[in-house]
N, C-alpha and C positions, 0 to 999 in steps of 0.2 A: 881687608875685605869688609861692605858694608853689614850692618848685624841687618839690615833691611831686607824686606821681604814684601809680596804683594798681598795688600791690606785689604779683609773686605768689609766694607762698612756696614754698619746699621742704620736704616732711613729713620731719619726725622721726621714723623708726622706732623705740620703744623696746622693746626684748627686756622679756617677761616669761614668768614658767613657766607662767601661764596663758591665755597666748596661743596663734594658728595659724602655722604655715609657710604657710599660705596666704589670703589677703586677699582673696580674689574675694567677692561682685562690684563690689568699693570698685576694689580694684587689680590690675591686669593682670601681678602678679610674685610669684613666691614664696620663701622665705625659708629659710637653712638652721638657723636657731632661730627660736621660736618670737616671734613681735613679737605683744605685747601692745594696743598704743599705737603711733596715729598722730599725733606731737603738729604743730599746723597756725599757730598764734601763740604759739608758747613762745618766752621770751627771749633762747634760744640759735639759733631758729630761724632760717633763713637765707633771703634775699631771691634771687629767681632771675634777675629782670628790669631793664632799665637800669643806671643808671650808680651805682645803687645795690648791684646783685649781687655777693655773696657776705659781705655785712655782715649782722649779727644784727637780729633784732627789736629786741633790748633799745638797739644801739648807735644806731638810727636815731630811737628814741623819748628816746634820751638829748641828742641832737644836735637833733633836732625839735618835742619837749616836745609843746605843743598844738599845731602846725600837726597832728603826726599822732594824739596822742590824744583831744584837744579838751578841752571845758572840763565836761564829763559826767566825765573823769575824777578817780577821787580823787587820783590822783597826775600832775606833769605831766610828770615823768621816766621813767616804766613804761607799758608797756603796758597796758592795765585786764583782758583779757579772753582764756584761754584756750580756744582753740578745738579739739577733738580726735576721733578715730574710737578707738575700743573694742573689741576682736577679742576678745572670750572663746569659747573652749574649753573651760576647765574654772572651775569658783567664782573669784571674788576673793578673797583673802583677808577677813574680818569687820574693816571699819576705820569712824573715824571721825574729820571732818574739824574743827578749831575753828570756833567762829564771828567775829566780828570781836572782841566782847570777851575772848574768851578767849586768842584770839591776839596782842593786844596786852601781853594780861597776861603771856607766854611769851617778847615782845620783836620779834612777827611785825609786818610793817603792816596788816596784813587777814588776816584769816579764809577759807574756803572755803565759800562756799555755789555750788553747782552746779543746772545741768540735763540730763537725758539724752532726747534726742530717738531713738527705736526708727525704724534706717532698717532695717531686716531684722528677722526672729523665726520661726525655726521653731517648730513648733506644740510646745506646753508650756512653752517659753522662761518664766523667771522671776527675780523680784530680791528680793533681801530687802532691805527699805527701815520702818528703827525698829526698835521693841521690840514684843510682842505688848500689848493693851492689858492693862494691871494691872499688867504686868511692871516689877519695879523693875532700878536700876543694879546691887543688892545680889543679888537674885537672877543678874543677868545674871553678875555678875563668878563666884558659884558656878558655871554653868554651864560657862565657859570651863575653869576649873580641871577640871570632871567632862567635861570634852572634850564638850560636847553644846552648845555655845551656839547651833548653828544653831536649834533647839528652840523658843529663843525670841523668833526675828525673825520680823517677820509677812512672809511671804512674798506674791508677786502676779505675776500671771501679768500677761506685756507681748503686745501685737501691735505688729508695723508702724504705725507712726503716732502709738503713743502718747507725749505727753509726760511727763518725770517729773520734779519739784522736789525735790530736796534739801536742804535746809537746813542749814546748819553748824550742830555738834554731833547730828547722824541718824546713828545706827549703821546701813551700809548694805553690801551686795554685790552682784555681778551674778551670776548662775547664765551656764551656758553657753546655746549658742543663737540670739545676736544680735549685731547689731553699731549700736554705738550711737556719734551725735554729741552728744560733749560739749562745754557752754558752760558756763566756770567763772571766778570771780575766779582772776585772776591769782598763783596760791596752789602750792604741793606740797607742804604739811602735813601728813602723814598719819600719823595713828597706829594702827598694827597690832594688832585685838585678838586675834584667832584666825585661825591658818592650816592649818588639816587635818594640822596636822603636820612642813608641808613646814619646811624649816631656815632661816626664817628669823626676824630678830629681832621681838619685839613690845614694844608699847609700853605695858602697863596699864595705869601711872601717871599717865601723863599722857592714856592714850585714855580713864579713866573719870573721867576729872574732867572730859572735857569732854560728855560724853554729855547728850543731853537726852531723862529720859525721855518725854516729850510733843512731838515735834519736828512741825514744821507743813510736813509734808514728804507728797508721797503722788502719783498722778496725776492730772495739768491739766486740769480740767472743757474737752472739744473743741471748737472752733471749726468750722462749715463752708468749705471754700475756695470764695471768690465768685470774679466775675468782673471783672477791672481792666476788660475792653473785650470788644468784638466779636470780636475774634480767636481766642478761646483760650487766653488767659493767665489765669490762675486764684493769687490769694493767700490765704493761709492765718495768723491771727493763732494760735503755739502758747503764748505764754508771757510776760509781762511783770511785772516784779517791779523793786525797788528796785537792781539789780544787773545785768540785763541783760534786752535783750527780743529774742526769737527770732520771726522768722518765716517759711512758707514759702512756695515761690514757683514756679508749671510756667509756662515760655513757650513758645509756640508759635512767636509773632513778637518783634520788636522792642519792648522797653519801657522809658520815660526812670524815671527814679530822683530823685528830692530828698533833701538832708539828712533827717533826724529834728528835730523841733518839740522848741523848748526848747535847751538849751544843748546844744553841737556833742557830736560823737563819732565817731572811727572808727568804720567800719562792716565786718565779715568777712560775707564770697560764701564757703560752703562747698558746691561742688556733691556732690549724691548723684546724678545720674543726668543722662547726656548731658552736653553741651558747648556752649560758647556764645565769644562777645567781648567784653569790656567796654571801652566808650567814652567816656574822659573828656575838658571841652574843653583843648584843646592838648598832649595826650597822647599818646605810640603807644598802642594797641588790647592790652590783653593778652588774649589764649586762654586758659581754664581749662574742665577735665573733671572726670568723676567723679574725688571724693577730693583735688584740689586745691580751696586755699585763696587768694582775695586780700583784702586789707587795701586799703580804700579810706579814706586820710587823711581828719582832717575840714577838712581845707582846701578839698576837692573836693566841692561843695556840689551836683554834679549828676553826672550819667552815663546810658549807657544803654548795653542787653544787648540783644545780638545773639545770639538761639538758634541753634546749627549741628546742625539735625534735631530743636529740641525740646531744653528745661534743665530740671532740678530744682536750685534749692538754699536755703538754710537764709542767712538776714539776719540777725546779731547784733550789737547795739550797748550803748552804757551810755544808759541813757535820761534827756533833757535836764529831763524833767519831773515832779514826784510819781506816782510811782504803787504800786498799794495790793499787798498779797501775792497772790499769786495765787488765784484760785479753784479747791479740789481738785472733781473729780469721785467725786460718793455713790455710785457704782455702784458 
């Protein structure tokens, strides 16, 4: 039997200059620089529960291989999946991520391809996600140099709820206005192609060699949330691709949990709203709230969640079975 148990993390704050002092309504604290990034499975990330507390992500998947990342994973030493909240205030910088072969080619294990789930959006909220169509690399790189590159990313307005696919090598940025959960390969690749000026480095050389001007990247044709049962519990399929499958989830009551079909996987509980327990067998019970994260090993073939007044959260795993890119929505 595995000594594994569901793990709850402690969030990374990371400072960026385009972040807030203040994190509501994710987090109940405020900050004396600006935290961009809340990272929730990063490999530095720290475990807060049991006899496991105060050890890394990275050190207990090094130690645990697949009991905790399972056999979904590409690697059986790493984590597969970062999990994160997004606090912009002002643009992102204009960056872009490799994709697997190009980041192989550079000496990476994997590439970045990502998704951003809209848990907040004030009205106008927008991202710039690719290039405008027609728009080539050659034009794009003039841009930058004529300080105008924002010009020719297609921009698109988000609401609350929307999902958004990324795909390695998408020229992509967030505008201000939202705060978003990101699910990403296990990656922090990034090449800087334009930053408003602010002082820091970029990366041209290597961000436009990996650019794809056609990237298959856009927002995630929507799903309805059904009904698991009688009670009030309601799921929500947001995302499923070759790299991780996202989805949501509101309890009222009490709901049991299964592995994911196909080969095993850790699985991340990211709640956005309310609180709840999770119950695995022969486990203590861990409490998690808005903005905390747990990592339920794929050892832990079963569980179930106790809502305390009613839960929201977000289920990410690596998926054990084929599946196809995802469907954008033509709207």
């Amino acid at each position: 039997m595995s000594e594994l148990y569901p793990l709850l993390m402690t969030p990374l704050f990371d400072p960026r200059p385009w972040g807030r002092l203040d994190l509501s309504p994710i987090y109940d604290q405020s900050f004396k620089e600006n935290i961009g990034e809340s990272w929730l499975t990063g490999d530095n990330c720290k475990i807060q529960n049991g006899r496991l507390a105060g050890k890394s992500l990275h050190e207990v998947a090094s130690q645990y291989k697949r009991e905790l990342v399972g056999d979904a994973a590409p690697n059986d030493d790493r984590f597969p999946l970062l999990a994160k909240f997004l606090f912009p205030q002002e643009k992102l910088s204009v960056q872009v991520h490799p994709d697997d072969d190009d980041a192989r080619a550079i000496g990476q294990p994997w590439g970045k391809t990502e998704c951003w789930y809209v848990a907040h959006a004030e009205p106008g909220a927008e991202i710039g996600l690719g290039l405008k169509p027609g728009a080539t690399r050659a034009q794009f790189e003039k841009s930058i140099h004529e300080k105008r590159a924002e010009e020719l990313l297609n921009w698109i307005k988000v609401f609350a709820g929307d999902m958004i696919f990324v795909a390695g090598g998408t020229v992509h940025t967030l505008g201000p206005g939202s705060i978003i959960v990101e699910t990403q390969q296990q990656s922090d690749t990034t090449f800087r192609l334009y930053d408003y000026g602010r002082p820091r480095e970029l990366h041209l050389k290597e961000g436009l060699r990996v650019i794809k001007e056609q990237a298959a990247s856009g927002k995630v044709r929507p799903h309805a949330l059904t009904s698991l049962d009688g009670n009030g519990n309601r799921r929500q399929p947001l995302i499923a691709s070759g790299y991780f499958v996202v989805e949501k989830f509101e309890l009222k009551s009490a709901q049991d949990f299964r592995a994911p079909e196909g080969k095993s996987s850790a699985q991340i509980l990211v709640a956005t709203e309310g609180a709840g327990a999770l119950h695995a067998p022969g486990c203590e019970a861990v409490n998690f709230a808005k903005g905390d994260a747990v990592v339920v090993p794929a050892s832990i073939s079963q569980f179930r969640i106790q809502p305390l007044a009613g839960i929201s959260f977000l289920k990410s795993y690596v998926p054990g079975v084929p599946v196809s890119r995802p469907e954008m929505d033509s709207n």
